[in-house]
N, C-alpha and C positions, 0 to 999 in steps of 0.2 A: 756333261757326264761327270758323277762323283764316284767313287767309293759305299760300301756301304756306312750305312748313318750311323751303325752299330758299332764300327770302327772305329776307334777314336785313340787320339794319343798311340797308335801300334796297338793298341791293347782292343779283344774281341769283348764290346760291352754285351755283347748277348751271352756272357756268361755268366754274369750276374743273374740273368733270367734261367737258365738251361744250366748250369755248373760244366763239370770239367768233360761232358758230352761233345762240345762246341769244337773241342782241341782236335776234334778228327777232320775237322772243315780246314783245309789248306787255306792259310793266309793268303796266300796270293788272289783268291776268288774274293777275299775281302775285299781286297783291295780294286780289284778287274773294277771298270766303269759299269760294266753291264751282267756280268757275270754272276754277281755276287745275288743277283735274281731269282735264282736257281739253286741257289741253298735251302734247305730244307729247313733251318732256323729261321732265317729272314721270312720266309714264308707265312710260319707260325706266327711268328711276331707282328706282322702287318696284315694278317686276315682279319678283318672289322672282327669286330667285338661277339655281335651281333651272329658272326660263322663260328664263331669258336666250340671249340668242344665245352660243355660245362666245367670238365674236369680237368680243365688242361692247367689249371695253377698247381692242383695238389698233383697231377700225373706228372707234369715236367722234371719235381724232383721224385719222386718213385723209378717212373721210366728210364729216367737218365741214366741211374744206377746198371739197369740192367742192357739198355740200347746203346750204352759202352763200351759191351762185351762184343759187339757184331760190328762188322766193316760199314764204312759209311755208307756203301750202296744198298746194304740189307736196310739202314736205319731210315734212310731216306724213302725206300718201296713200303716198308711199313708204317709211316709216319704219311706218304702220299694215301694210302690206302683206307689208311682208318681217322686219323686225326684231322685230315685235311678236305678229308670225303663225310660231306652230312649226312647223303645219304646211308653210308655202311658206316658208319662212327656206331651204331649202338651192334654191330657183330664185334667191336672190339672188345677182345677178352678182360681187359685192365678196364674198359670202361664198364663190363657188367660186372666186374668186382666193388668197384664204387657206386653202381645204381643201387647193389645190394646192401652198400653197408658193411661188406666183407673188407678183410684187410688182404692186401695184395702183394702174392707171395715174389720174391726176391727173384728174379730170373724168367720172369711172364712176358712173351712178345701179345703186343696187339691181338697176333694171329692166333695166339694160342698155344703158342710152341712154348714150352719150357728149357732153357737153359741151363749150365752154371754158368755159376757168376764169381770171376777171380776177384782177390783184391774187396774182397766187402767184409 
């Protein structure tokens, strides 16, 4: 049993990948041997290639911004539902902004909900 692999040096290298999103994930579940399975980053980050959303390089920073403003349970339920499900990935509202070619407004959950967004 490890830690997660994203862990390193104390410092969460999945934020390198995801930015300052990641800071809502309790270190401790980093650290948990088995726990850390169940994050909703790690998830993303080790789903083959091959499951991934197409847009999940350009959405992870778009998204971030906005899935900051919600509790980590909101981010996780919406991130299981649309990002991490092939099958309903194309009712995400962020991803039919990028089929379209539109630019994707500041405060857009997956589901459609619009937000504010503090701090931007």
């Amino acid at each position: 049993m490890m830690p997660c692999f994203k862990f390193n040096d104390n410092r969460k290298c999945c934020f390198d990948i995801f930015g300052k999103v990641v800071n809502y994930v309790d270190e401790s579940l980093c650290k948990s041997d088995e726990g850390y399975r169940d994050c909703i980053f790690y998830m993303m980050i080790t789903l083959p290639k091959d499951k991934q959303c197409k847009f999940m390089d350009a959405c992870k920073h778009v998204a971030s911004i906005t899935l900051s403003q919600v509790p980590y349970s909101e981010m996780k339920k919406q991130c299981e539902t649309y990002c991490l499900n092939e099958e309903n990935r194309r009712n995400c509202a962020i991803y039919t902004y990028f089929d379209e070619l539109k630019e994707v407004p500041i405060g857009l959950l997956p589901d459609g909900t619009m937000i504010k967004v503090m701090d931007y």
